[in-house]
KOLGU-4560 file (N, C-alpha, C; in nm, 3 decimals, padded with zeros to 5 digits):
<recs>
<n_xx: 10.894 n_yy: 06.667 n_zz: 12.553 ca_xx: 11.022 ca_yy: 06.699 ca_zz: 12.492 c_xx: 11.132 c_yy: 06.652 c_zz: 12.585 mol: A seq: 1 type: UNK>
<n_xx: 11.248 n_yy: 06.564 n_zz: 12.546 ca_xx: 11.351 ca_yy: 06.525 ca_zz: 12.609 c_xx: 11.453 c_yy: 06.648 c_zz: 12.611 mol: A seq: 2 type: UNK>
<n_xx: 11.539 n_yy: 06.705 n_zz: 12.664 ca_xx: 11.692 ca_yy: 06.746 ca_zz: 12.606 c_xx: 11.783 c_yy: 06.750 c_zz: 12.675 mol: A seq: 3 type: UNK>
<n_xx: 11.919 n_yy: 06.712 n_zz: 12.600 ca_xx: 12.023 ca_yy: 06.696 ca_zz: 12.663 c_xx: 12.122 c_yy: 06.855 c_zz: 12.595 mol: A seq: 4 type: UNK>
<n_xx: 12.181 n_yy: 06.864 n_zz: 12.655 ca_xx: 12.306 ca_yy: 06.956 ca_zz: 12.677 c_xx: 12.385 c_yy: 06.928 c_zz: 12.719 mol: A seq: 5 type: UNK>
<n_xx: 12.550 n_yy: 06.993 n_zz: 12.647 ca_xx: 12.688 ca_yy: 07.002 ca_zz: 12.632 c_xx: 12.729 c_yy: 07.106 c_zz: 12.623 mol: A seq: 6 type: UNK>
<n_xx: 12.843 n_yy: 07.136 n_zz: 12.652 ca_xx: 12.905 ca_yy: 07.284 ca_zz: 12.705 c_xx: 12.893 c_yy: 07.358 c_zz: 12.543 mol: A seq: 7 type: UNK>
<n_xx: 12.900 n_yy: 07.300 n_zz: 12.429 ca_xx: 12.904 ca_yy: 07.357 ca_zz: 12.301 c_xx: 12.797 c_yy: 07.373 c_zz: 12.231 mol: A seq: 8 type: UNK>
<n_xx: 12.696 n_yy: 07.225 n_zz: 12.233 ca_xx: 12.624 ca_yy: 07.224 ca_zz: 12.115 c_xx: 12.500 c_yy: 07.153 c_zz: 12.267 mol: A seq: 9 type: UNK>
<n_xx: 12.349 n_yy: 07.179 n_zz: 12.184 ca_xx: 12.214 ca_yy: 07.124 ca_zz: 12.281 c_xx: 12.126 c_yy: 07.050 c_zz: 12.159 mol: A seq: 10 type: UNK>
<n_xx: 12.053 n_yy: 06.989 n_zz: 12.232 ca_xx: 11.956 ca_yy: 06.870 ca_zz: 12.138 c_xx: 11.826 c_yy: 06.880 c_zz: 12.192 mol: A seq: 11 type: UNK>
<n_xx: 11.737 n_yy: 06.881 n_zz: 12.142 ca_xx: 11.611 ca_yy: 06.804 ca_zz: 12.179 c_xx: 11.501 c_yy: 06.728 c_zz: 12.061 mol: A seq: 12 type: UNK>
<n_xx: 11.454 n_yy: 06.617 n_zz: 12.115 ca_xx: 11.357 ca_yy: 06.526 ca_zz: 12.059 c_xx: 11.207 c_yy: 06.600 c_zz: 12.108 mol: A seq: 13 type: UNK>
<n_xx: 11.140 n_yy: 06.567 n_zz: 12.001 ca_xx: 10.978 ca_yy: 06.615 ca_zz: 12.042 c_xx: 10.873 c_yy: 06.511 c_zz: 11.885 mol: A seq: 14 type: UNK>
<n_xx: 10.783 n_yy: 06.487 n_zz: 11.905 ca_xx: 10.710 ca_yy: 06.453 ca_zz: 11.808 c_xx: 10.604 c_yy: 06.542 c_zz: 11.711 mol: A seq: 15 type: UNK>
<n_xx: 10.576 n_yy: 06.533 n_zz: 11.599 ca_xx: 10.548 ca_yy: 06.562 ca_zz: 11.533 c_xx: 10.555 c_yy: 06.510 c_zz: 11.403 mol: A seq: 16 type: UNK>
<n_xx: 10.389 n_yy: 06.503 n_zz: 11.346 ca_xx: 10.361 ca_yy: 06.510 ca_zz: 11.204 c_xx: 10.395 c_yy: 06.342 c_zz: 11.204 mol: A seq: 17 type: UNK>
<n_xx: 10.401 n_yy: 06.250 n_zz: 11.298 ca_xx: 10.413 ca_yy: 06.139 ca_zz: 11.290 c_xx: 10.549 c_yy: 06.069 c_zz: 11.403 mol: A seq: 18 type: UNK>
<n_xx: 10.724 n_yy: 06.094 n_zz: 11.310 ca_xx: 10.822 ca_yy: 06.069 ca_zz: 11.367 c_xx: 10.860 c_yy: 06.139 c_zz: 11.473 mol: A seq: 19 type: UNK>
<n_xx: 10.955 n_yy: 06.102 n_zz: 11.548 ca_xx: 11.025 ca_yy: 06.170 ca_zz: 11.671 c_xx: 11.123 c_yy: 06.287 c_zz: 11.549 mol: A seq: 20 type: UNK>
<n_xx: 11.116 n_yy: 06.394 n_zz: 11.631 ca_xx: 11.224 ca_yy: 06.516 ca_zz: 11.562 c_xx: 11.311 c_yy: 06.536 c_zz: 11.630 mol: A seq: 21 type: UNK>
<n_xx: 11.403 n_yy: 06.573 n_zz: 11.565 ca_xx: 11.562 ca_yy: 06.598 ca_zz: 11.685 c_xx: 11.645 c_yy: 06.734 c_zz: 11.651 mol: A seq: 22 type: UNK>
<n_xx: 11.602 n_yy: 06.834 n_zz: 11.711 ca_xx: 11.685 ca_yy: 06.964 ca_zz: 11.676 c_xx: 11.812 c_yy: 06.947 c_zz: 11.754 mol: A seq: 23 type: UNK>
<n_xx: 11.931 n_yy: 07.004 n_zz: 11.678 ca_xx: 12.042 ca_yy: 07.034 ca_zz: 11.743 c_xx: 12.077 c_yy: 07.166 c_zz: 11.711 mol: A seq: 24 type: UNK>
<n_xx: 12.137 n_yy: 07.225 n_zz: 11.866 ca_xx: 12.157 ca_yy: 07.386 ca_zz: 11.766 c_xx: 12.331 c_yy: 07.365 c_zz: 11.876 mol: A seq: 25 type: UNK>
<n_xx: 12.331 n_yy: 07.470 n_zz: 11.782 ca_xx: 12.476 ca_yy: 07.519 ca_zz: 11.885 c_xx: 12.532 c_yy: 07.560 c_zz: 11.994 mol: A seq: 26 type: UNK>
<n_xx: 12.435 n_yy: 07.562 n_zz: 12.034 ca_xx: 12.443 ca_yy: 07.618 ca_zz: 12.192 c_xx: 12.284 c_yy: 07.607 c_zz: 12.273 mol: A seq: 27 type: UNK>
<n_xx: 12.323 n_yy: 07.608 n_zz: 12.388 ca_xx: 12.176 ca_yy: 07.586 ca_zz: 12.516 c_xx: 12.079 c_yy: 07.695 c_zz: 12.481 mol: A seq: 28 type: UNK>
<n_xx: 12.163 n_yy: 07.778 n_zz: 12.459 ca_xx: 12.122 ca_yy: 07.948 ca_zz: 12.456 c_xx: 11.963 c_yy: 07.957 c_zz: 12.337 mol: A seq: 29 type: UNK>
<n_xx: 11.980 n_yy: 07.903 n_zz: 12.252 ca_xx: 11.921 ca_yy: 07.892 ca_zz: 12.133 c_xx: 11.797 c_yy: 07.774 c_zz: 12.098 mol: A seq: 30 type: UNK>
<n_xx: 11.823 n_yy: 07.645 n_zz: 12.195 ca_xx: 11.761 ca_yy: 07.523 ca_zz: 12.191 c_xx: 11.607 c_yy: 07.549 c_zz: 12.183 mol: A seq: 31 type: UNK>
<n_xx: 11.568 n_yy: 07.642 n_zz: 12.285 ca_xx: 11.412 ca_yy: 07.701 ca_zz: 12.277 c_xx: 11.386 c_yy: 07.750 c_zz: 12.161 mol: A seq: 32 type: UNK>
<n_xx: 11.426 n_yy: 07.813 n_zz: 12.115 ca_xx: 11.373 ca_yy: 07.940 ca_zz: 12.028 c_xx: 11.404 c_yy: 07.857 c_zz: 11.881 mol: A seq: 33 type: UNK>
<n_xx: 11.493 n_yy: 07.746 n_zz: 11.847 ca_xx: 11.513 ca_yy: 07.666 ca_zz: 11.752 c_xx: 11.424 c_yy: 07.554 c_zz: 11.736 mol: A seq: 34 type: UNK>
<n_xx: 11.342 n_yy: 07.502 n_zz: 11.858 ca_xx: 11.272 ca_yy: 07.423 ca_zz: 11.904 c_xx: 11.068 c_yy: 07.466 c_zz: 11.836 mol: A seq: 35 type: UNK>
<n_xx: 11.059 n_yy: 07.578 n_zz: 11.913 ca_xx: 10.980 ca_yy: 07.641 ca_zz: 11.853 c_xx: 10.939 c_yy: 07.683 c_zz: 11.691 mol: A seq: 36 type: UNK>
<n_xx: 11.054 n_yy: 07.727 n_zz: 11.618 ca_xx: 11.050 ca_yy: 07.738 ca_zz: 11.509 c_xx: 11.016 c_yy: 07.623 c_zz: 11.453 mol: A seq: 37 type: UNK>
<n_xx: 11.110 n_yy: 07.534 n_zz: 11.433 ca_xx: 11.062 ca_yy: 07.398 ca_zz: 11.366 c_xx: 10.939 c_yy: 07.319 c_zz: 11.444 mol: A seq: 38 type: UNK>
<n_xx: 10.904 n_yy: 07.308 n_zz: 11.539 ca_xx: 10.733 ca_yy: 07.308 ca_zz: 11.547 c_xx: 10.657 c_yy: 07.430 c_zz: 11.490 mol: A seq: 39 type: UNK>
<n_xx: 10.627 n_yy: 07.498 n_zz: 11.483 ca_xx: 10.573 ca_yy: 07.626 ca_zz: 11.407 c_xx: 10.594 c_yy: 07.549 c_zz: 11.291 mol: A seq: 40 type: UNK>
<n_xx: 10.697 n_yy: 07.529 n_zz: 11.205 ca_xx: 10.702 ca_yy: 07.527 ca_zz: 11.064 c_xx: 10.621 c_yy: 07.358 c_zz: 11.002 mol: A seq: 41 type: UNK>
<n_xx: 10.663 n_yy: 07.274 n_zz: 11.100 ca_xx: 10.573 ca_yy: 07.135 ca_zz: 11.100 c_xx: 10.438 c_yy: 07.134 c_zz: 11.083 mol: A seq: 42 type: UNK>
<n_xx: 10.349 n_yy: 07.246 n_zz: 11.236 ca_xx: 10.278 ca_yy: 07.238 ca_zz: 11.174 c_xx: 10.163 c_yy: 07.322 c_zz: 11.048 mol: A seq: 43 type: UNK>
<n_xx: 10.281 n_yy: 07.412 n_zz: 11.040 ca_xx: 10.207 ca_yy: 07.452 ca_zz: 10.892 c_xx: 10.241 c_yy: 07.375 c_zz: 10.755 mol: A seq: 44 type: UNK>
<n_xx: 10.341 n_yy: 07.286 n_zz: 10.774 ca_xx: 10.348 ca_yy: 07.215 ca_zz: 10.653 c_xx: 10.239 c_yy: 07.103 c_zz: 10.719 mol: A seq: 45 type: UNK>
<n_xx: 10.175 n_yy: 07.059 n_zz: 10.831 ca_xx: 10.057 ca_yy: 06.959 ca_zz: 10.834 c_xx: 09.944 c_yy: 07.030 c_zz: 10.764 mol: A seq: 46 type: UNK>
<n_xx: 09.907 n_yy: 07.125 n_zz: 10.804 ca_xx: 09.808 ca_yy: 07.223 ca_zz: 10.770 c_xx: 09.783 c_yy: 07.205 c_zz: 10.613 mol: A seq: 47 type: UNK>
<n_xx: 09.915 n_yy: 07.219 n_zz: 10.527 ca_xx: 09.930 ca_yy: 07.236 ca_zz: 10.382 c_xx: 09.916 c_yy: 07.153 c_zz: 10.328 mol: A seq: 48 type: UNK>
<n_xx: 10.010 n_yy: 07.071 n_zz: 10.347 ca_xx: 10.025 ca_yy: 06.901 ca_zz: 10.276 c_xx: 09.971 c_yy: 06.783 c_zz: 10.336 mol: A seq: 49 type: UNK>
<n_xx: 09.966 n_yy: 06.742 n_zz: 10.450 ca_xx: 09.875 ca_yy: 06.656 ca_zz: 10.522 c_xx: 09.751 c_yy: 06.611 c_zz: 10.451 mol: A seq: 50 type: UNK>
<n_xx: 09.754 n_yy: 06.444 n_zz: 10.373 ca_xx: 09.675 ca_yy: 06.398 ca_zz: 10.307 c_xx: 09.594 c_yy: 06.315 c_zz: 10.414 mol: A seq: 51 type: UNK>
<n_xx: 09.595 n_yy: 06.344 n_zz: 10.545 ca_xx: 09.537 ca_yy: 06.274 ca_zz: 10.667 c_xx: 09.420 c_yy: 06.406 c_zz: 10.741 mol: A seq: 52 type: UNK>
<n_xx: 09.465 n_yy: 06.540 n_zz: 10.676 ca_xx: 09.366 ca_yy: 06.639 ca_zz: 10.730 c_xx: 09.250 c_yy: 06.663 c_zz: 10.643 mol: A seq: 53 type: UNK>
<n_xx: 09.110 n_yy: 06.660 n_zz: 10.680 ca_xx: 09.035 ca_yy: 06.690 ca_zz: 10.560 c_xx: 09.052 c_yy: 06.863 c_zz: 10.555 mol: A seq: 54 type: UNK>
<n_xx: 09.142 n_yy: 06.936 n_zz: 10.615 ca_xx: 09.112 ca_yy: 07.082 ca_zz: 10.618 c_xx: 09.227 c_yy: 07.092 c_zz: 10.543 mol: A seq: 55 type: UNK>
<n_xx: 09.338 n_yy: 07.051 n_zz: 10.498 ca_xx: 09.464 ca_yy: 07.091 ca_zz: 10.448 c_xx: 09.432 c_yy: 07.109 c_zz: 10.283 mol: A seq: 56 type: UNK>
<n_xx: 09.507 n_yy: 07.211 n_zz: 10.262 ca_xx: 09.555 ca_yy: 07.245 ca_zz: 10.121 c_xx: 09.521 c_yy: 07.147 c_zz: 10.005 mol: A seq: 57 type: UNK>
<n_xx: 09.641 n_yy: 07.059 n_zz: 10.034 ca_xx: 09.622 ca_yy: 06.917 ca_zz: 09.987 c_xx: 09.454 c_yy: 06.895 c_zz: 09.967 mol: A seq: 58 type: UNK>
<n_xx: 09.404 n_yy: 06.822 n_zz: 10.076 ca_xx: 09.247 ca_yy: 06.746 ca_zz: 10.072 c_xx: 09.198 c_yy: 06.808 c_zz: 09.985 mol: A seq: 59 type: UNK>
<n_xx: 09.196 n_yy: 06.961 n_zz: 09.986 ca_xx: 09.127 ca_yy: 07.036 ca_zz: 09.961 c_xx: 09.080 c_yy: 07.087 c_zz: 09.860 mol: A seq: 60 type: UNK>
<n_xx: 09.252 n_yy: 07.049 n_zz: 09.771 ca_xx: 09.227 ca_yy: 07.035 ca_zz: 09.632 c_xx: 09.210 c_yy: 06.901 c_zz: 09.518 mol: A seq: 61 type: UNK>
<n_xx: 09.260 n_yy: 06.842 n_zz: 09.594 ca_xx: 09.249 ca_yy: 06.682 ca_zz: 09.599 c_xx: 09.079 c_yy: 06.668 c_zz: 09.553 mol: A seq: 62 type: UNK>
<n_xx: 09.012 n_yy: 06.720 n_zz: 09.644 ca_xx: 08.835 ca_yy: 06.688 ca_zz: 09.660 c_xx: 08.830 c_yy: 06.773 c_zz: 09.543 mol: A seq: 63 type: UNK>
<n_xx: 08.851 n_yy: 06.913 n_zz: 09.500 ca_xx: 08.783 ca_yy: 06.950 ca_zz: 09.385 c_xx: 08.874 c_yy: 06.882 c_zz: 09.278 mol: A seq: 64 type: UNK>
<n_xx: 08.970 n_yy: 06.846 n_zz: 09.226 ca_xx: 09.057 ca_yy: 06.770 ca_zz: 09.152 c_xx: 08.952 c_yy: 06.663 c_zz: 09.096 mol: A seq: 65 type: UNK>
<n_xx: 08.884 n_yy: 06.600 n_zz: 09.181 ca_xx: 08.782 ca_yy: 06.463 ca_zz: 09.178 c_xx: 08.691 c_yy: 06.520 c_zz: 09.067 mol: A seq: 66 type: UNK>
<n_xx: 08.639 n_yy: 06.652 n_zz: 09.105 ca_xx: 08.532 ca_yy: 06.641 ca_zz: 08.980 c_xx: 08.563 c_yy: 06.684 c_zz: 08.855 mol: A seq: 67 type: UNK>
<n_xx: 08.646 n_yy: 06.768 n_zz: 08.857 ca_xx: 08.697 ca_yy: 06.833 ca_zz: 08.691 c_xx: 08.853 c_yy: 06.905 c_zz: 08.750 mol: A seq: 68 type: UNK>
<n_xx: 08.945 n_yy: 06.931 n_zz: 08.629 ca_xx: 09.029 ca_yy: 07.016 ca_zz: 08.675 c_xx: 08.999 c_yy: 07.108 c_zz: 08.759 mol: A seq: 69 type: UNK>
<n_xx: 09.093 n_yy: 07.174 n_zz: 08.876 ca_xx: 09.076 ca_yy: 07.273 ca_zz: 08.942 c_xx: 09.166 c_yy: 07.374 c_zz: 09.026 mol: A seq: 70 type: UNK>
<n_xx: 09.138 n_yy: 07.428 n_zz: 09.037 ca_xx: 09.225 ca_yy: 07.555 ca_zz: 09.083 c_xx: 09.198 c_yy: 07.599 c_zz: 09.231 mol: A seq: 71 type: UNK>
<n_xx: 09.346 n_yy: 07.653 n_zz: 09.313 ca_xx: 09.294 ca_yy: 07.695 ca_zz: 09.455 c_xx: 09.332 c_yy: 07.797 c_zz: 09.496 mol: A seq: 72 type: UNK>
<n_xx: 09.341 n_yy: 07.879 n_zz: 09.589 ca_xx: 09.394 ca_yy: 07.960 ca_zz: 09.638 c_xx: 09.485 c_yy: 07.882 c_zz: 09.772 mol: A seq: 73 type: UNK>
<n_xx: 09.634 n_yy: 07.864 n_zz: 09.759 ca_xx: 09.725 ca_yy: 07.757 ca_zz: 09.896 c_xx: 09.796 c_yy: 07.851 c_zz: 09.952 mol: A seq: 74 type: UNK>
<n_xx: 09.861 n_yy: 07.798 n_zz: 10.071 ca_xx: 09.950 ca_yy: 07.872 ca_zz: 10.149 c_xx: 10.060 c_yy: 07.896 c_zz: 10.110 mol: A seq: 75 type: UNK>
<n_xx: 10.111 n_yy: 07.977 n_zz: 10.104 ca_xx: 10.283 ca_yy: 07.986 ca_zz: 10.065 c_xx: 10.378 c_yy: 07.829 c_zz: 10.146 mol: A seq: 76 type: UNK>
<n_xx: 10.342 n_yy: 07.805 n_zz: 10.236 ca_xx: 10.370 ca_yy: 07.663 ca_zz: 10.257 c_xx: 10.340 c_yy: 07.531 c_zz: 10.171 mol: A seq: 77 type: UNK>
<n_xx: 10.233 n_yy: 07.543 n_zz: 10.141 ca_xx: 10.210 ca_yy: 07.433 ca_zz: 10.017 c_xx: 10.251 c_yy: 07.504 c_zz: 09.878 mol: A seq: 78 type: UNK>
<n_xx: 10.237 n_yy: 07.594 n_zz: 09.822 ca_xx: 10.309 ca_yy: 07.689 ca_zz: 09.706 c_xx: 10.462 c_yy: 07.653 c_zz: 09.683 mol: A seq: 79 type: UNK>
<n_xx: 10.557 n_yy: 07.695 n_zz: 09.828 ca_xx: 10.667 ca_yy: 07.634 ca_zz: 09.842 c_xx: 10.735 c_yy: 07.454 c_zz: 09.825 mol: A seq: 80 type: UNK>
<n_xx: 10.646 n_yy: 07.394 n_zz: 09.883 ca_xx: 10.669 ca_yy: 07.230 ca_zz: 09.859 c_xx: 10.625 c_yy: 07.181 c_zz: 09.725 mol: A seq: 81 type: UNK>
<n_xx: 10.506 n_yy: 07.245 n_zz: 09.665 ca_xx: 10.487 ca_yy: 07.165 ca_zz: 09.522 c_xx: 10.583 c_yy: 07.195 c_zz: 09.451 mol: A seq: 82 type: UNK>
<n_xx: 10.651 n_yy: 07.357 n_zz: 09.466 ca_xx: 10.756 ca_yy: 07.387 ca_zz: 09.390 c_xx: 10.851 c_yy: 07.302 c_zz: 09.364 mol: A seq: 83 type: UNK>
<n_xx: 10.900 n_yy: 07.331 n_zz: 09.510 ca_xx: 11.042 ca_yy: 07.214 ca_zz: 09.509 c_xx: 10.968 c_yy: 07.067 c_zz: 09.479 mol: A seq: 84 type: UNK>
<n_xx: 10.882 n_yy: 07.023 n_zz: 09.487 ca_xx: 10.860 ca_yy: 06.866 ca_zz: 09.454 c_xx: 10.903 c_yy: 06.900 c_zz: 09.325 mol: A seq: 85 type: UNK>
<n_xx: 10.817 n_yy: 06.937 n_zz: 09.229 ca_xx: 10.798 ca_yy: 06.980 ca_zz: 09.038 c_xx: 10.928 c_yy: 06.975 c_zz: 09.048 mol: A seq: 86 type: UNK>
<n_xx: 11.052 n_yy: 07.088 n_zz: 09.118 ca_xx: 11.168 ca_yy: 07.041 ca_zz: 09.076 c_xx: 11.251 c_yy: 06.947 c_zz: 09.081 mol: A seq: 87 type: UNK>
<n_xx: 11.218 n_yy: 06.898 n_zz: 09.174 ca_xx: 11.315 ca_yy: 06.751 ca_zz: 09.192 c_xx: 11.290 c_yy: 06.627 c_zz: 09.114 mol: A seq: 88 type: UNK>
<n_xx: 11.131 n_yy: 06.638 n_zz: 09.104 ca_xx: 11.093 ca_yy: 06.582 ca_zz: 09.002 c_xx: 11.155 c_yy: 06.612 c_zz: 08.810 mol: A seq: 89 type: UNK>
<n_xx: 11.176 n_yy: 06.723 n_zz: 08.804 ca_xx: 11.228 ca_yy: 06.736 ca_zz: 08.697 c_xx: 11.390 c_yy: 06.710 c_zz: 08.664 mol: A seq: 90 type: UNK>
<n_xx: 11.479 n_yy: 06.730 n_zz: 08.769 ca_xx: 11.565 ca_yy: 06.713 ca_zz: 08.759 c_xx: 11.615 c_yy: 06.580 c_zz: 08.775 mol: A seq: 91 type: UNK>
<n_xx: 11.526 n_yy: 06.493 n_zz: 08.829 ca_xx: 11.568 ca_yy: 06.350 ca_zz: 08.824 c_xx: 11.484 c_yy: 06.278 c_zz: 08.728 mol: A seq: 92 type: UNK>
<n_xx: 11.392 n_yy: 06.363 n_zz: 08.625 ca_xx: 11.282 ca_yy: 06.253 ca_zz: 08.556 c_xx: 11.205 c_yy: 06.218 c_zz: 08.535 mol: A seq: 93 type: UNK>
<n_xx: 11.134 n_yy: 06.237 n_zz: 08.694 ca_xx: 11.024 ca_yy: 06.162 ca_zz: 08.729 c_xx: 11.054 c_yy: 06.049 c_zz: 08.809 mol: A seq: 94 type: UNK>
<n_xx: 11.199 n_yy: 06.038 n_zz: 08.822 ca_xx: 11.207 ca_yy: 05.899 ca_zz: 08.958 c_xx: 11.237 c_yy: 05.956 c_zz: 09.093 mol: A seq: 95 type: UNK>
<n_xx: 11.232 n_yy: 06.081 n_zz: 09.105 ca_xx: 11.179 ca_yy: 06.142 ca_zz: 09.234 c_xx: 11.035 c_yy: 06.253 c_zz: 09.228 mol: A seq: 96 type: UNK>
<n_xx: 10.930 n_yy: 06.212 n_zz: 09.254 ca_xx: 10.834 ca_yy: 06.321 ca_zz: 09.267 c_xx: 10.690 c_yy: 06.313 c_zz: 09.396 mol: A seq: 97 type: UNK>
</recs>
């Protein structure tokens, strides 16, 4: 993890889930504990959606999908993202999904 700090606002870069990430929070005070969260939350959205994990949500239903319709029990992390996908998808069409 890189970070820089300014008397107002702090930054840091770290990797994950592929790209470099860049939190900025408002103050030094906070940079950790803002830092943490959004790793925490990365990698439970890898966990969920990650079409590169054979253990994730995704794969998981993906593999029973293959043989007949199917049904799963997902994380409120993947529960949450198909949601909002379905909606964005609906609200633009189908030229975002």
């Amino acid at each position: 993890m890189t970070a820089t700090t300014t008397k107002t606002a702090a930054a840091a870069t770290f990797a994950a889930i592929g790209p470099t990430n860049t939190i900025l929070a408002t103050g030094s005070d906070v940079l950790d504990e803002a830092v943490a969260l959004a790793g925490q939350h990365l990698r439970e959205l890898d966990r969920a959606v990650s079409r590169f994990r054979p253990d994730s949500d995704l794969t998981r239903l993906a593999v029973r999908a293959r043989r007949a319709p199917a049904e799963a029990f997902v994380s409120p992390t993947f529960a949450a993202y198909l949601g909002a996908a379905l909606r964005v998808a609906g609200l633009t069409g189908g030229l975002v999904d």
